[in-house]
VMD Tcl script that builds the backbone (N, CA, C; Angstrom):
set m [mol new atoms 291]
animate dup $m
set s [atomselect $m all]
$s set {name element resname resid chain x y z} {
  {N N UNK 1 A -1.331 -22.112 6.510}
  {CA C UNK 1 A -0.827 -21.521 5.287}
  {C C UNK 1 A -0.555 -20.049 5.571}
  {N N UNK 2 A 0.587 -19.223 5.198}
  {CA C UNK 2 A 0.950 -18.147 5.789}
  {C C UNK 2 A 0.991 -17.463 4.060}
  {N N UNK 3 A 0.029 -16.225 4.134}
  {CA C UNK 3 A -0.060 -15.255 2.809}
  {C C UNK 3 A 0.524 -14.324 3.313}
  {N N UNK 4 A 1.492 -13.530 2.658}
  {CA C UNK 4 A 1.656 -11.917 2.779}
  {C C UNK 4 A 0.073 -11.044 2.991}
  {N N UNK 5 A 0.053 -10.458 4.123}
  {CA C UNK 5 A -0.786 -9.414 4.690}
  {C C UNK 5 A -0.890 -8.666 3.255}
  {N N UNK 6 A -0.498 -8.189 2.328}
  {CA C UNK 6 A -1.035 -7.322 1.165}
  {C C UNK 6 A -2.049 -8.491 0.422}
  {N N UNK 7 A -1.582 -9.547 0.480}
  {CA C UNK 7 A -2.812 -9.842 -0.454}
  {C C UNK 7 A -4.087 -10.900 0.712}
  {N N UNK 8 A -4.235 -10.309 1.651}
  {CA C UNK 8 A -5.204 -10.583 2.402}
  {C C UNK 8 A -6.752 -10.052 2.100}
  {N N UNK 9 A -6.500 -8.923 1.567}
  {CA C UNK 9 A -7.654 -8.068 0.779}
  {C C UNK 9 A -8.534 -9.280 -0.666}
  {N N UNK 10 A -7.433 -9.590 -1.219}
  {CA C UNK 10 A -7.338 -10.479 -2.294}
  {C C UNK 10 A -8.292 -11.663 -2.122}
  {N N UNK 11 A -8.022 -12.204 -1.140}
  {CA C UNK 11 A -7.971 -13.598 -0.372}
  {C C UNK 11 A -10.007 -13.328 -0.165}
  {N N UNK 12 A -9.600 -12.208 0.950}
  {CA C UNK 12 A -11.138 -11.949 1.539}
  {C C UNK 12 A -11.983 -11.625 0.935}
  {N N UNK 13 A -11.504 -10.462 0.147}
  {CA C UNK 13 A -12.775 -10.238 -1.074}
  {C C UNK 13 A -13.226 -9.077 -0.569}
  {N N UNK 14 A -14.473 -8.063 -0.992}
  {CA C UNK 14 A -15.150 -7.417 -0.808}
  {C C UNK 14 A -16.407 -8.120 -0.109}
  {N N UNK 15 A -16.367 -7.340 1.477}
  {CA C UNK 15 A -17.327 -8.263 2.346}
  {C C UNK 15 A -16.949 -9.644 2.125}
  {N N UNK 16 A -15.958 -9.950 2.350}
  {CA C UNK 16 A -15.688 -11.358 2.558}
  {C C UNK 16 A -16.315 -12.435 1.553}
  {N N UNK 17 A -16.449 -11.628 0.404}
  {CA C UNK 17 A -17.050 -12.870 -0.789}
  {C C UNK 17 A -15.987 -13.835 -1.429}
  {N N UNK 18 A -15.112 -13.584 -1.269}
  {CA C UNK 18 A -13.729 -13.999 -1.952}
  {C C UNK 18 A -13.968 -15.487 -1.006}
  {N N UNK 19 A -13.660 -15.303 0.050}
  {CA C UNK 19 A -13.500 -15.983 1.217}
  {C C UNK 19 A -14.810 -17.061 1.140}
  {N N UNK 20 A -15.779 -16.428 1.237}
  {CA C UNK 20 A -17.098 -17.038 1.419}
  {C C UNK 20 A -17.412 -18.087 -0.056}
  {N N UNK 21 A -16.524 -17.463 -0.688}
  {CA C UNK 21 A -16.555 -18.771 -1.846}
  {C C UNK 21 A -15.822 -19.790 -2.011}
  {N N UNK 22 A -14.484 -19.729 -1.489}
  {CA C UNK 22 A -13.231 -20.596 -1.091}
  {C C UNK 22 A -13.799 -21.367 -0.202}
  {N N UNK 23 A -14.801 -20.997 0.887}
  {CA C UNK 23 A -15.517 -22.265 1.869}
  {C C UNK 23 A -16.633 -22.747 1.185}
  {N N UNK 24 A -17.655 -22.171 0.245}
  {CA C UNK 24 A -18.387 -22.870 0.002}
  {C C UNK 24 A -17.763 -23.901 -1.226}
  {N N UNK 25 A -17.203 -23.521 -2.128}
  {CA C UNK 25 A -16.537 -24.527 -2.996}
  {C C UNK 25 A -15.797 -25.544 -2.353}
  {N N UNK 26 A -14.728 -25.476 -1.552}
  {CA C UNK 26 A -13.982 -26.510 -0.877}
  {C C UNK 26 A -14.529 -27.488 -0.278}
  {N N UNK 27 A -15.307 -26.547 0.906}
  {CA C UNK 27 A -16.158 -27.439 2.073}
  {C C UNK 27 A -15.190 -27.521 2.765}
  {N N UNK 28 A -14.413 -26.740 2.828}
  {CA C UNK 28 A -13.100 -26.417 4.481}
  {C C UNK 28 A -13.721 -25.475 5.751}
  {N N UNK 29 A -13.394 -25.466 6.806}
  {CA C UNK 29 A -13.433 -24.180 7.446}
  {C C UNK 29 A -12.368 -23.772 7.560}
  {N N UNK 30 A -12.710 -21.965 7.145}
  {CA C UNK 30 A -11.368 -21.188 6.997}
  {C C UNK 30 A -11.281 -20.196 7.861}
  {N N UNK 31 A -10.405 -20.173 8.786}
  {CA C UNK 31 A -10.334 -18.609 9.230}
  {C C UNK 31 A -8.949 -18.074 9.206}
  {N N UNK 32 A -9.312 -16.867 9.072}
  {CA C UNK 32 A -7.520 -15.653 8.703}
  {C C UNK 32 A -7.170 -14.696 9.832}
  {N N UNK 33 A -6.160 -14.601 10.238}
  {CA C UNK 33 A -5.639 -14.183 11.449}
  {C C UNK 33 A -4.241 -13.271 10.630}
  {N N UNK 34 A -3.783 -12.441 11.984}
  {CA C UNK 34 A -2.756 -12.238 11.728}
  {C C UNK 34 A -1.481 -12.845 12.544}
  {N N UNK 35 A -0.684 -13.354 11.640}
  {CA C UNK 35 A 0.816 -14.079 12.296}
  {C C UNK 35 A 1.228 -13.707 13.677}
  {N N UNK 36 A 1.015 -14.425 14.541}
  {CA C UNK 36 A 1.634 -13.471 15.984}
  {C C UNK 36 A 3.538 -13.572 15.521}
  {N N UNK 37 A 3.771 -12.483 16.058}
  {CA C UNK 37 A 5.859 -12.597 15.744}
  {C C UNK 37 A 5.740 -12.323 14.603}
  {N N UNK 38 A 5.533 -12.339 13.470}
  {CA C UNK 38 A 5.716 -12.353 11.683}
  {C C UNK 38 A 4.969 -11.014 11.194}
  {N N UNK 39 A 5.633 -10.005 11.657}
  {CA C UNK 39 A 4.896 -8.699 10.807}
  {C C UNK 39 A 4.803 -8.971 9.156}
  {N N UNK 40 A 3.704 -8.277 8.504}
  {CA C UNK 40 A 3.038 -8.809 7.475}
  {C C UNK 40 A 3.100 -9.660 6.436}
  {N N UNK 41 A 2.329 -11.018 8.057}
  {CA C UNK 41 A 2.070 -12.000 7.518}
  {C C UNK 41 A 0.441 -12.565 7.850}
  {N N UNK 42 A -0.133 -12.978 7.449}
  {CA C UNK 42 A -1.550 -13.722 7.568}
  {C C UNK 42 A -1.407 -14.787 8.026}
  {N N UNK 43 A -2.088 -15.199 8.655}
  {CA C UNK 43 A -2.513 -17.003 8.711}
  {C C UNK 43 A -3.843 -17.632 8.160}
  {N N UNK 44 A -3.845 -18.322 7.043}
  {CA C UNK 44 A -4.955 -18.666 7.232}
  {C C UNK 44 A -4.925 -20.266 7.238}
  {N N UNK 45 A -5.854 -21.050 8.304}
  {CA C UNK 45 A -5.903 -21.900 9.117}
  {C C UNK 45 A -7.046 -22.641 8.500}
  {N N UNK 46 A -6.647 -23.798 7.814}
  {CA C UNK 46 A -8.230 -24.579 7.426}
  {C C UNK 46 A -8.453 -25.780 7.667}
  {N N UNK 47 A -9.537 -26.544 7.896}
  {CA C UNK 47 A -10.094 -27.847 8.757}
  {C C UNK 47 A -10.945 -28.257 8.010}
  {N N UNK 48 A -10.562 -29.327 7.639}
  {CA C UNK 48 A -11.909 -30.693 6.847}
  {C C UNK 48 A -10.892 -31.861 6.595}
  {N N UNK 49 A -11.942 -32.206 5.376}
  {CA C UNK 49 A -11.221 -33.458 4.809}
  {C C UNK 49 A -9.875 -33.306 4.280}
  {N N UNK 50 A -9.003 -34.074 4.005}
  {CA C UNK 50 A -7.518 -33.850 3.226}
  {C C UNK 50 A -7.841 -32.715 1.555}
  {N N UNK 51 A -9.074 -33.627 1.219}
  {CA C UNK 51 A -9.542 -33.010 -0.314}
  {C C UNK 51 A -10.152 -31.631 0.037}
  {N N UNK 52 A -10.583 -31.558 0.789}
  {CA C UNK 52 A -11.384 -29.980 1.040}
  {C C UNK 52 A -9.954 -29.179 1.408}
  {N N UNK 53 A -9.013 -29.589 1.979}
  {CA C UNK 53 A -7.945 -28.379 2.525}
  {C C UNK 53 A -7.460 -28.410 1.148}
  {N N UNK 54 A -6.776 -29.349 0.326}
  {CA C UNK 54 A -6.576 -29.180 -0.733}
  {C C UNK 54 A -6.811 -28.114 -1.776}
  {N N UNK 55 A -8.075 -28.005 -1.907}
  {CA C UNK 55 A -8.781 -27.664 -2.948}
  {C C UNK 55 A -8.835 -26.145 -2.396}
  {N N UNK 56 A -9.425 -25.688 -0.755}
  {CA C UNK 56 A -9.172 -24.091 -0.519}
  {C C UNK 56 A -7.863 -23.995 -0.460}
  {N N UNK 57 A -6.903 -24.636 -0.624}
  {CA C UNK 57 A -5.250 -23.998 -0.680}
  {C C UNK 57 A -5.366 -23.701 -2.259}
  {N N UNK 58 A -5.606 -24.419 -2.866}
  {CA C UNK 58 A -5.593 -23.886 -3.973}
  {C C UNK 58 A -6.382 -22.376 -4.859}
  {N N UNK 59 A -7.767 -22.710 -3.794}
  {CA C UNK 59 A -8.488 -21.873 -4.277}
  {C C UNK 59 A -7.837 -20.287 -4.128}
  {N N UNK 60 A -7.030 -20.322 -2.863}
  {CA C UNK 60 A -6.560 -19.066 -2.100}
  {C C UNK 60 A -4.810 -18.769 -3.083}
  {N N UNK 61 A -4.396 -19.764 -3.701}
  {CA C UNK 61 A -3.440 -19.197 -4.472}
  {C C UNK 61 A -3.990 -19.184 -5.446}
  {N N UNK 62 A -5.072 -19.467 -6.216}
  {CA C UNK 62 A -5.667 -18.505 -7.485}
  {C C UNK 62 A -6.234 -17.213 -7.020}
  {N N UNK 63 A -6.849 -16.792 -5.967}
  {CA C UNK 63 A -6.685 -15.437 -5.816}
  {C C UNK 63 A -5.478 -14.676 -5.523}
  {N N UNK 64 A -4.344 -15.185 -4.778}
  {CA C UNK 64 A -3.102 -14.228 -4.334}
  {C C UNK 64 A -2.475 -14.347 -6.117}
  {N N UNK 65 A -2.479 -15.157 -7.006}
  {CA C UNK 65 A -2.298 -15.134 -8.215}
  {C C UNK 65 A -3.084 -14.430 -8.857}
  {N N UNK 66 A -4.377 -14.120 -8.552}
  {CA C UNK 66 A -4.993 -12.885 -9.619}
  {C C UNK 66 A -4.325 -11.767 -9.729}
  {N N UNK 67 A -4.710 -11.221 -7.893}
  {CA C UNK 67 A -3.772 -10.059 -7.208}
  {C C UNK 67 A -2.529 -9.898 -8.231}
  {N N UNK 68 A -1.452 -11.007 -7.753}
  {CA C UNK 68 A -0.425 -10.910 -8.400}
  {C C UNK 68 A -0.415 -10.070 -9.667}
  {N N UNK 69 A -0.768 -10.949 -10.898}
  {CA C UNK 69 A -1.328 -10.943 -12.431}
  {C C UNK 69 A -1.488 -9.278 -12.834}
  {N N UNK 70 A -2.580 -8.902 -11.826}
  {CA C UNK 70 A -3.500 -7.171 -11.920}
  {C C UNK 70 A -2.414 -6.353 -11.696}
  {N N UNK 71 A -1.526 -6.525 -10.711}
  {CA C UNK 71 A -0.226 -5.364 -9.873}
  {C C UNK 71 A 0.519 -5.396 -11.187}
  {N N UNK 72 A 1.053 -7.056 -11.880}
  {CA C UNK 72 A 1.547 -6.753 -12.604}
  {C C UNK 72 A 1.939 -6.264 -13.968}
  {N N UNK 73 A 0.101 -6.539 -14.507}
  {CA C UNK 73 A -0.360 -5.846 -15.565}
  {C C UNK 73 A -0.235 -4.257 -15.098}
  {N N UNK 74 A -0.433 -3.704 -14.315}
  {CA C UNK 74 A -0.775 -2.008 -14.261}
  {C C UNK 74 A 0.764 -2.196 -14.312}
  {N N UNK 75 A 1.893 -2.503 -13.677}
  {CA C UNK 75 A 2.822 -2.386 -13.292}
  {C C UNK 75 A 3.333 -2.246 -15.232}
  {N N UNK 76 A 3.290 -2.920 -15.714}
  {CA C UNK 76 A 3.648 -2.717 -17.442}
  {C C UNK 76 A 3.203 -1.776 -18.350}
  {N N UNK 77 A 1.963 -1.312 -17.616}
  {CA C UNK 77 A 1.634 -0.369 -18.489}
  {C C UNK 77 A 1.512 0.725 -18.103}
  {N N UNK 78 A 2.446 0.854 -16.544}
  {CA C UNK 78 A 2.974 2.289 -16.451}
  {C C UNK 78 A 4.126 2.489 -16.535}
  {N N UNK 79 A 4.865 1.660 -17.319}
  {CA C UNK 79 A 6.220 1.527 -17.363}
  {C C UNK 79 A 6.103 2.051 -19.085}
  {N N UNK 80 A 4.660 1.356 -19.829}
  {CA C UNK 80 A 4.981 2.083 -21.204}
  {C C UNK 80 A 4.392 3.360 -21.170}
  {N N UNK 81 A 3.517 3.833 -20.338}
  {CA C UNK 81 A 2.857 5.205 -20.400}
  {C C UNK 81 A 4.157 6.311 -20.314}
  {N N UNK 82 A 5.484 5.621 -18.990}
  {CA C UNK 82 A 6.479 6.823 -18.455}
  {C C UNK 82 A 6.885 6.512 -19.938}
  {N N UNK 83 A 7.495 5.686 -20.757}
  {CA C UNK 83 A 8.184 5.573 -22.127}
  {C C UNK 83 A 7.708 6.523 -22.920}
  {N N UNK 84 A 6.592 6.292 -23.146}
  {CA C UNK 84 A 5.575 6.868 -24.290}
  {C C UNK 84 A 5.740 8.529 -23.512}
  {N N UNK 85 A 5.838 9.356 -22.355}
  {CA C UNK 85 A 5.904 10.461 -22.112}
  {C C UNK 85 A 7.335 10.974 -22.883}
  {N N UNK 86 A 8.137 9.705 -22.263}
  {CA C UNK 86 A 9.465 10.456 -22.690}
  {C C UNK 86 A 9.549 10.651 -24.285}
  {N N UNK 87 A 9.296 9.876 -24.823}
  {CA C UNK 87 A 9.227 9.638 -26.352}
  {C C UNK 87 A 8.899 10.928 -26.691}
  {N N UNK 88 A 7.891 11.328 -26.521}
  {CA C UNK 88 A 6.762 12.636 -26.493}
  {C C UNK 88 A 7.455 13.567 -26.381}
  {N N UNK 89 A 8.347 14.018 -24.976}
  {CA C UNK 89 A 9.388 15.200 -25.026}
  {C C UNK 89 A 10.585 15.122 -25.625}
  {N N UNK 90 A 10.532 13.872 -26.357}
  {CA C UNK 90 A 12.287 14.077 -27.056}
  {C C UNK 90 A 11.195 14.552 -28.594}
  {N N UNK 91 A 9.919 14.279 -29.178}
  {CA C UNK 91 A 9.276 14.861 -30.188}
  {C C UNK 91 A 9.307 16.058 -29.778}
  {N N UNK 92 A 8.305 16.799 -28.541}
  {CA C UNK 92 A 8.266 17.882 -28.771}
  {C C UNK 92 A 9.426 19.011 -28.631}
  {N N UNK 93 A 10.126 18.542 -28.256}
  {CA C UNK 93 A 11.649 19.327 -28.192}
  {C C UNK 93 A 12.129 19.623 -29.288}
  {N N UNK 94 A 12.038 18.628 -30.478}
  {CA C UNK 94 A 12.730 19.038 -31.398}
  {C C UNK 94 A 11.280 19.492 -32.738}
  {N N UNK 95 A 10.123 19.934 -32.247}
  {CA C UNK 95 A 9.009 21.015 -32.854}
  {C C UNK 95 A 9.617 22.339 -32.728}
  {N N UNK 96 A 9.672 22.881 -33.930}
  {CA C UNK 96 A 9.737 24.533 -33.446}
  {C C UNK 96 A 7.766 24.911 -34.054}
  {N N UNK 97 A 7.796 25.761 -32.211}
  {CA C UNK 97 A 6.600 26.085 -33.033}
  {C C UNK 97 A 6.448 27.970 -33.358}
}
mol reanalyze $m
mol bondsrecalc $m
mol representation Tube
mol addrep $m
């Protein structure tokens, strides 16, 4: 399974808890590499039953989907903060003080 290198952080977790829970829930073994030839790209490589790879593929796109979700929440609400500035200088422009 090949993730974009940005959300490898995502994937792994802090100290690898992210990770360490995707194997204990699944019951896969997982390990993450980087793509040889494929600048930022990940590999991550998993081994068990059909149902255990299953279930950590999934587990690993509900985290690159959290990731996702968070970038794109901040991403909206700095799009209304720049609004809300401008708003602000077309008010205070027309204050005489």
């Amino acid at each position: 399974m090949q993730i974009p290198l940005s959300y490898a952080d995502a994937v792994i977790g802090a100290s690898g808890t992210n990770i360490s829970y995707i194997r204990r829930a699944s019951g896969a073994s997982i390990t993450i590499q980087e793509t040889r030839g494929v600048p930022g790209e990940m590999t991550v490589e998993m081994s068990g039953t059909s149902s255990q790879i299953q279930a950590a593929q999934q587990l690993v796109q509900v985290f690159v989907h959290i990731l996702y979700s968070a970038f794109y929440l901040y991403w909206q609400m700095f799009k209304l903060y720049v609004a809300l500035l401008d708003m602000w200088a077309v008010v205070d422009s027309n204050l005489s003080y």
